[in-house]
C-alpha positions in Angstrom: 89.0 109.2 96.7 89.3 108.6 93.1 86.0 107.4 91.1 87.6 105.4 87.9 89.5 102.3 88.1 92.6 102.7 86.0 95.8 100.5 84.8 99.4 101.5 83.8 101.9 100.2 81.4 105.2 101.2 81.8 108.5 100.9 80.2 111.9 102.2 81.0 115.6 101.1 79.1 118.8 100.3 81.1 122.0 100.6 79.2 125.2 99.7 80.7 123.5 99.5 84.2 122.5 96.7 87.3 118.2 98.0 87.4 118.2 96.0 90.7 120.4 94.0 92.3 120.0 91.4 94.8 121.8 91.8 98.1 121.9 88.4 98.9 124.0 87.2 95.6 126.6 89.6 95.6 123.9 92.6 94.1 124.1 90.6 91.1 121.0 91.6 88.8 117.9 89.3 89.3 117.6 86.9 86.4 114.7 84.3 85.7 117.3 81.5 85.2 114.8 79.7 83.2 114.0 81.9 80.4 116.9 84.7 80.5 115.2 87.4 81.5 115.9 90.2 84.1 113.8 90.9 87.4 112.8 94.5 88.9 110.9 94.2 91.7 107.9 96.5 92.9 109.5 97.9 95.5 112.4 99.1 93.4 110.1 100.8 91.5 108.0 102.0 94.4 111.2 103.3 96.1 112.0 105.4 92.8 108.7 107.1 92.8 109.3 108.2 96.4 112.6 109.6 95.6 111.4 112.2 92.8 107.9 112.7 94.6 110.4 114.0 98.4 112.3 115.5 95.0 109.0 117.0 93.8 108.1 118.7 97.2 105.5 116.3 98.6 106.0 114.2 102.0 107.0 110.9 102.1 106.2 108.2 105.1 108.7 105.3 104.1 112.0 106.9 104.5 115.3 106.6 106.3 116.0 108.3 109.5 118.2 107.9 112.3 118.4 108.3 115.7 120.8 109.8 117.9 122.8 106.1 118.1 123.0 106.2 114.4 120.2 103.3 114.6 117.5 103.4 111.9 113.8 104.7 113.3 111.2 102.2 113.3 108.3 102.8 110.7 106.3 102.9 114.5 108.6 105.4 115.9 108.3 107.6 112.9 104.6 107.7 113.3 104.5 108.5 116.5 107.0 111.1 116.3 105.7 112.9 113.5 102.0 111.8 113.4 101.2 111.7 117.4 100.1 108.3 116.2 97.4 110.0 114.5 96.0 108.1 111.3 94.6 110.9 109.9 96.9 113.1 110.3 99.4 110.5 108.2 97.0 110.0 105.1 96.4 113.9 104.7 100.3 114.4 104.6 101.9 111.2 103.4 101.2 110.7 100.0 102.9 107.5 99.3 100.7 106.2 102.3 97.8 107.2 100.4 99.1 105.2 97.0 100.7 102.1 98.9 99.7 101.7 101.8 101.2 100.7 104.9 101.0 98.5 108.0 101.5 99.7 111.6 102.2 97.0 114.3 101.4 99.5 117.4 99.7 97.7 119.8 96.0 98.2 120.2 96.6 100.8 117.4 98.0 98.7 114.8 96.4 99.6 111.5 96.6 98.4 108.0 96.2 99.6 105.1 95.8 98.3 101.4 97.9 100.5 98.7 95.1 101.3 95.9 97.8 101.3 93.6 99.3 98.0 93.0 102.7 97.0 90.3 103.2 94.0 89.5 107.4 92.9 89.2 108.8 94.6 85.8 110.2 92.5 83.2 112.4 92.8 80.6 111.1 91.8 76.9 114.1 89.8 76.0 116.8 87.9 77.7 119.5 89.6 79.2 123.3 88.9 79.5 125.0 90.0 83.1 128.6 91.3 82.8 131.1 92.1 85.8 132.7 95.0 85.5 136.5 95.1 87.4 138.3 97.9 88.1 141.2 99.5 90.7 140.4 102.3 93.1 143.7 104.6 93.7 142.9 105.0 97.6 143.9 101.8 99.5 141.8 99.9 102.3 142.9 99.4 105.4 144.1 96.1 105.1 146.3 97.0 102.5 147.8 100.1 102.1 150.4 100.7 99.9 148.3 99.9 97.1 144.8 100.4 95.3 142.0 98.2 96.0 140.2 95.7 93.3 136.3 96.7 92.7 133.7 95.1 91.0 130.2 95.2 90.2 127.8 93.7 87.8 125.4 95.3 85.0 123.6 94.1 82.0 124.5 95.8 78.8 121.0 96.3 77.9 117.3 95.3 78.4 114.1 97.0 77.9 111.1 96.8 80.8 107.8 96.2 81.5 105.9 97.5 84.7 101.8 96.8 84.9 100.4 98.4 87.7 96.6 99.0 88.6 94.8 101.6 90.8 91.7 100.4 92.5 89.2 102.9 93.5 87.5 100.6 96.3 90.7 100.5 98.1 91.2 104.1 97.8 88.2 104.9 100.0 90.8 104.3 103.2 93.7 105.9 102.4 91.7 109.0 100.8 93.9 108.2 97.7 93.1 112.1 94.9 93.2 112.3 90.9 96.1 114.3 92.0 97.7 112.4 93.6 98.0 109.6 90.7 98.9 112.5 88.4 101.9 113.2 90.4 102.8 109.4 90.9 102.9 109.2 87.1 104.8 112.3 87.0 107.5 110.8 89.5 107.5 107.5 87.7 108.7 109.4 84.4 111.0 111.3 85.3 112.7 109.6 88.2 113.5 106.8 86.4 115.8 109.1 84.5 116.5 111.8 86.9 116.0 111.2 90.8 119.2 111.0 92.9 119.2 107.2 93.5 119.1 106.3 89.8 122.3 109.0 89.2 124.6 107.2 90.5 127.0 104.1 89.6 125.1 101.5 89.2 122.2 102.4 88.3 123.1 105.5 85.7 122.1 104.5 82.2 117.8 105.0 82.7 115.6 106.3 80.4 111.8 106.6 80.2 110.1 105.4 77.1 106.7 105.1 77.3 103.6 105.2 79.8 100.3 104.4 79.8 97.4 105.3 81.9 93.8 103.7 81.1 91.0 105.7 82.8 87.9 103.1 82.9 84.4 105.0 83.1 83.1 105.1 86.7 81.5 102.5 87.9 82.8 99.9 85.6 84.3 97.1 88.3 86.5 96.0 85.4 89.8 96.1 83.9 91.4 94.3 81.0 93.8 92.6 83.4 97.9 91.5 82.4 98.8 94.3 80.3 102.2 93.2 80.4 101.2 90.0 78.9 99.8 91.7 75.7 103.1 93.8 75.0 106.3 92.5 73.1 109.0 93.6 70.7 110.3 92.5 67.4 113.9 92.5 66.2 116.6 91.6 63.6 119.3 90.7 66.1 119.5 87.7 68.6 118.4 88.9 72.5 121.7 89.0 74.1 123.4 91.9 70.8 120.4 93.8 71.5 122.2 97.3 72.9 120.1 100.0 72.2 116.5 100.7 71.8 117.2 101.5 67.7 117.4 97.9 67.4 113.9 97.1 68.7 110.5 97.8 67.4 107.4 97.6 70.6 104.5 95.6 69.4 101.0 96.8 70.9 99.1 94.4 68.6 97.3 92.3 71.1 96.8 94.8 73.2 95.3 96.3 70.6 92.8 93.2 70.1 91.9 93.5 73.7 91.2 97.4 73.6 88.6 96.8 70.8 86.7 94.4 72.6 86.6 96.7 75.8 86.5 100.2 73.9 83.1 101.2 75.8 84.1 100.5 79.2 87.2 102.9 78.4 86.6 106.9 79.2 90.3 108.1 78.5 94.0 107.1 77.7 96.6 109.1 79.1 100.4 108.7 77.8 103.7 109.8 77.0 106.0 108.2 74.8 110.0 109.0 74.0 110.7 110.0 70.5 113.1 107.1 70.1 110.7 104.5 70.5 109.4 102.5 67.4 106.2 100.4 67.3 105.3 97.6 64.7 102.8 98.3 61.9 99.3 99.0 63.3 100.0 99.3 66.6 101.2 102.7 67.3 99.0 104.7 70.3 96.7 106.4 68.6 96.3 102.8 66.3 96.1 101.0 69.8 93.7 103.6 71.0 91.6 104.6 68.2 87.8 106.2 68.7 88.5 106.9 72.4 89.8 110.1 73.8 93.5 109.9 73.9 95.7 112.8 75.8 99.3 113.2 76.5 99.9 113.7 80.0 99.4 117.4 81.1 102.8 117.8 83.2 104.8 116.4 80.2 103.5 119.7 78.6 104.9 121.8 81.3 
């Protein structure tokens, strides 16, 4: 189990792309009507992480599988087919078990468990406009064939998002959640964001990675700083809805910055990675944000 409490910030830029659509309004992308801005659930992001980890090597529990009807398997039928219904035997080998838990409705058997590692829904830092794309495919449907067939789909033509997450060492104590096994979540949130298979493709291409945090508290502080997200924002020259690149934005760490200083000694380390592209307001770059305690890029960005 891991000893530290920690918390992530995390921010990824979509260009040209729909981050997560909503299957109930036509995939459309999810916008908070009232104040313009665009919606990415947890489990969007959760589901990217478990594409690049099964990418990475490492064995996933939530995935899709059929059966010989072409029905999906039941989260209970995996585990018995697989795990002999064995609990133990799915913590050592599923690591996305291990980071967000899972619920098992099996009968005398049925077992929950609480993820350690927790997101809150990402936000982008400024409203967002929606656009829908139309187009002609050459192949025809089957109701009409002698001619192509109308598409369309929707994507905003830019916005910048925030992720907080935490992971909460208590809760790791029952799904055996490792160091190493955060280290390669981070890994798999960098780079699939950009890279995995489900984010390649044609609505989602247009990811990139800009920068991630990780806050290792000391051990046996029961604390965090809390609402990361809520101490992050950006500054720019152009009205929200022109914004179409991250050159035209500058991140602001400032009050995050205020809340660091007043927490510096229940801090041990600072882990991150940040894209070259990314500009921060005066004062509050990383190592401005961070100052006085031990600051480290992450060790597989090195590799």
């Amino acid at each position: 189990m891991i000893k530290n409490r920690r918390e992530y910030l995390f921010f990824y830029d979509v260009t040209d792309a729909n981050p997560n659509g909503d299957p109930i309004d036509e995939n459309r992308p999810r916008i908070d009507e009232e104040v313009g801005t665009c919606i990415v659930t947890d489990t969007r992001l959760k589901r990217t992480i478990r594409d690049e980890l099964l990418d990475m090597g490492e064995e996933i529990f939530i995935r899709e599988e059929r059966k010989e009807d072409g029905s999906l398997m039941t989260k209970e039928e995996l585990f018995e087919k697989y795990y002999k219904g064995d609990y133990e035997e799915l913590l050592k080998r599923c690591i996305d078990i291990r980071l967000f838990g899972g619920t098992f409705a099996i009968g005398k058997k049925a077992r929950s468990y609480t993820g350690p590692v927790q997101f809150k829904f990402g936000r982008s830092l400024h409203k967002v406009s929606v656009k829908l794309i139309k187009g002609t495919t050459v192949m025809p449907s089957g109701e009409s064939k002698e001619q192509g067939t109308i598409t369309d789909f929707y994507v905003i033509p830019y916005g910048l998002f925030c992720f907080y997450g935490i992971a909460n060492e208590k809760a790791s104590e029952d799904t055996k959640l490792t160091d190493s096994d955060l280290e390669k979540m981070t890994k798999a949130m960098w780079f699939g964001v950009k890279e995995s298979t489900d984010v390649i493709s044609r609505s989602k291409f247009g990811h990139m990675p800009r920068l991630l945090i990780e806050i290792v508290y000391k051990e046996g502080e029961r604390f965090h700083i809390g609402e990361l997200n809520k101490l992050v924002n950006v500054e720019k020259d152009v009205d929200d809805l022109a914004i179409r690149d991250i050159s035209q934005l500058k991140l602001s760490l400032l009050p995050l910055k205020s809340a660091v200083e007043k927490n510096r000694e229940k801090i041990e380390k600072v882990y991150y990675v940040v894209d070259d592209r990314v500009s921060f307001v005066q004062g509050s770059s990383i190592e401005e944000v961070f100052k006085d305690i031990p600051l480290e890029r992450f060790q597989w960005i090195e590799s």
